[in-house]
C-alpha positions, -999 to +999 in steps of 0.1 A: -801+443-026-766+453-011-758+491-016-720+500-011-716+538-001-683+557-007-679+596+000-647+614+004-625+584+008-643+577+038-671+601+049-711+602+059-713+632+035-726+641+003-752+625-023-742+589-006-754+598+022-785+618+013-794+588-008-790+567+019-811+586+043-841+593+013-840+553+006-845+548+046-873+569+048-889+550+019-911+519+027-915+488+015-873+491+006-856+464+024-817+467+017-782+460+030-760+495+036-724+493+039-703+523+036-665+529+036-657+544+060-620+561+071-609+555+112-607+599+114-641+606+100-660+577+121-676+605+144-697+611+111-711+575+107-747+573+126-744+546+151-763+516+142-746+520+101-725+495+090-691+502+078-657+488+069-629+506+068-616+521+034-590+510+012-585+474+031-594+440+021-625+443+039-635+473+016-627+450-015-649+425-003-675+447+003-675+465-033-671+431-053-701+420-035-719+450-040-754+451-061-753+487-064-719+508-056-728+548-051-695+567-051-695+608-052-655+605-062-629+580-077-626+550-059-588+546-064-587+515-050-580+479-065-610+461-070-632+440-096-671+449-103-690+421-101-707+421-137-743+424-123-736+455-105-741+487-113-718+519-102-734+549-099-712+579-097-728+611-084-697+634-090-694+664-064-698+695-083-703+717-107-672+720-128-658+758-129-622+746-129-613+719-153-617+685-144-599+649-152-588+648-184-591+685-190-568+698-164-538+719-170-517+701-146-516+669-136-492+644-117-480+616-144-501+589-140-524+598-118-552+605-148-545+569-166-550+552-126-586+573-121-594+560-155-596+529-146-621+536-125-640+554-147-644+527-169-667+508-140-694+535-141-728+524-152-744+562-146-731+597-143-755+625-123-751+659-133-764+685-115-775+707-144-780+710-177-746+732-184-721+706-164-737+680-183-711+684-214-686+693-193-685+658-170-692+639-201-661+655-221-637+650-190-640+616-178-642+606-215-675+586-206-697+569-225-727+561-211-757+578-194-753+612-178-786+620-163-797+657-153-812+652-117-797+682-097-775+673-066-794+646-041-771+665-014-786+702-021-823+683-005-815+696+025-815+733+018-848+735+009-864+710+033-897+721+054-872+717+088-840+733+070-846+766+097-848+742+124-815+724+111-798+752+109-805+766+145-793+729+158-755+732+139-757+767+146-756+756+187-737+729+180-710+750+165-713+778+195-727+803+172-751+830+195-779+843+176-771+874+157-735+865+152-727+864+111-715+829+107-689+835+075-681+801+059-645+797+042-643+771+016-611+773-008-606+743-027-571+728-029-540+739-054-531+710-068-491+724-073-491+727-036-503+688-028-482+672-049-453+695-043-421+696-021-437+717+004-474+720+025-500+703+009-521+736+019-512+776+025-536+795+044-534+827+024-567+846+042-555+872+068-577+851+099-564+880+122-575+910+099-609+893+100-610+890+135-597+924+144-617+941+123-653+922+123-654+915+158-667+894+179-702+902+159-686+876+132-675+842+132-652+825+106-661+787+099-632+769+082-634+741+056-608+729+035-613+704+010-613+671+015-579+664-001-563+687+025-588+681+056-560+682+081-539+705+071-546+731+099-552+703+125-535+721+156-528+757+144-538+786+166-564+807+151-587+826+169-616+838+160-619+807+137-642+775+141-625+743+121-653+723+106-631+710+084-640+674+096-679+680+105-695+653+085-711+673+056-709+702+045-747+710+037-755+719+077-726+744+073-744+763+044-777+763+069-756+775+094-738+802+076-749+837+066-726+842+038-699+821+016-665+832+008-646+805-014-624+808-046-625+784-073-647+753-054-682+742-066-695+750-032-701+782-050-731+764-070-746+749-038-744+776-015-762+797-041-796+772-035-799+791-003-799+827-021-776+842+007-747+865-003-715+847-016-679+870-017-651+854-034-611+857-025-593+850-058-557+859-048-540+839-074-569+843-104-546+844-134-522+817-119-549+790-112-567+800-143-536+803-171-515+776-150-528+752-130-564+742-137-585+767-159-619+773-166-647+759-184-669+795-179-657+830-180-656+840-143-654+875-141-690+868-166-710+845-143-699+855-108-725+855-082-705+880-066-671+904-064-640+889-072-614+904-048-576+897-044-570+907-010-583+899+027-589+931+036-608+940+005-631+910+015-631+917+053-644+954+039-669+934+019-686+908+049-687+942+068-725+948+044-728+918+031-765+933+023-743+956+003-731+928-015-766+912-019-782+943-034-749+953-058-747+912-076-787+909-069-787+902-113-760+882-119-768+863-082-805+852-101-786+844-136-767+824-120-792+802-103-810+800-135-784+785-149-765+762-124-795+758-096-828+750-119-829+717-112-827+723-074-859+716-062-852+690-030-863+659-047-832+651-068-831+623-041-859+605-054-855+612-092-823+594-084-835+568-063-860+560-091-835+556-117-817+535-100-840+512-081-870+512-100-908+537-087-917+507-074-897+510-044-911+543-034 
């Protein structure tokens, strides 16, 4: 069987690739991996994986040769699926902000070219039993949508996730006992299709730094859309992973969260550690641009703050933070994490290949 593997328009990230490494481990499972792969994200790849470069004729070939095509995103890119083939789309998230065909705001066009892609998926993961609706009612699709929790989230609960998280944690330069604060806003879609930036850093980097410390570490990652935005800007204090392959090592490595709007929200929350979010536009990106599907200020796993220093003051206690949301932290792993139980891997491996190949 040929597999075809596409992450991020290019990346060893995601459910791809912890699929990939579960179905390696398996024996008795001989198949062909090719992955997509983009020239500024090769670092990623491990060395002996076999790759062609994304959105070229190579990649075309690859995908309309594919037996099995495992995408976490749209593939926007010109291609026919071969009719025995079967497209398995993981998704990346859990939907708090509408999706697809639900968004506010969207550029014309852009939602009738993703459709076409749509329309090649065999399979749809969710990763729990509320986004389930949700993914079905956005992309408009038809066809299964199977409850397996997130193949990616394995890691965080794996017997050598301490171990893991010491090895990024030296990798990134992070001394024991320094509070590694991980920074993941999603992108605003008005500012990447707009006349200007196609990203605004709007958390006070220097506040944090002046006032934590050298006792705290800030670990950068934009979305994927706007990787590069901040390539070459001066920020102390700050640690870029904004291009480390995934972005599961970064919740191992990190003692807290602070994001906005993104589903890292729902992964990070596997680990149980504190998350602080920095909603400085709310009622824009809610009324406006995207919306919701769930009532934030209801299901928050922790405060909602509009300014940096009102979120520097909170990552001074985060155990503060931790003992203040300890409720609504468990509600919402109840409700968005239950099916997190590190082998979503193989219940997806054996819905797509068969329990014979274990």
């Amino acid at each position: 069987m040929k597999i075809v593997y596409h992450s991020f328009e290019g990346r060893y990230s995601d459910n791809p690739r912890a699929l990939h490494e579960a179905l390696r481990t398996r024996t008795g499972t001989e198949h062909e991996h090719v992955w997509l792969a983009d020239a500024e994200h090769a670092h990623g790849f491990p060395a002996d994986a076999a790759t062609v470069p994304f959105g070229t004729p190579e990649a075309r070939r690859a995908l309309e040769s594919a037996d099995l095509v495992v995408s976490n995103t749209h593939l926007d890119l010109d291609w026919d699926k071969p009719a025995h083939a079967t497209y398995l789309q993981t998704w990346h998230g859990t939907p708090l902000k509408r999706i697809h065909r639900d968004v506010l705001f969207a550029p014309e066009g852009r939602l009738d070219r993703l459709d076409h892609d749509v329309a090649r998926w065999d399979l749809l993961l969710s990763p729990n039993a509320a986004s389930t609706p949700l993914l079905r009612g956005a992309f408009r699709f038809p066809g299964p949508v199977h409850e397996t929790g997130y193949p990616r989230n394995d890691v965080l609960l794996a017997p050598d996730a301490a171990q893991r998280r010491a090895r990024v944690r030296e990798q990134l330069g992070i001394a024991d006992g320094v509070q590694a604060v991980l920074y993941a806003p999603t992108w605003r879609d008005d500012d990447f299709f707009g006349e200007g930036p196609k990203f605004a850093l709007r958390f006070d980097v220097e506040r944090f730094r002046s006032e934590l410390g050298e006792g705290s570490v800030l670990m950068l990652r934009l979305h994927y859309m706007v990787s590069a935005a901040l390539s070459g800007a001066e920020l102390p204090g700050v640690v870029d992973v904004s291009f480390h392959p995934d972005i599961s090592d970064l919740y191992l490595a990190a003692d807290v969260l602070v994001t906005d709007y993104s589903s890292v929200q729902f992964d990070f929350a596997v680990t149980g550690k504190p998350i602080v979010y920095h909603v400085h536009d709310l009622e824009h990106y809610r009324g406006v641009l995207r919306g919701f599907y769930f009532d934030f200020e209801e299901i928050a796993a922790g405060p909602l703050l509009a300014t940096s220093e009102e979120v520097v003051e909170a990552l001074r206690d985060v155990d503060v933070v931790r003992a203040q949301y300890g409720e609504r932290y468990a509600a919402f792993q109840e409700r968005f994490c239950h099916l997190e139980d590190g082998r979503a891997g193989d219940r997806v491996l054996d819905l797509v290949l068969g329990e014979e190949n274990r």
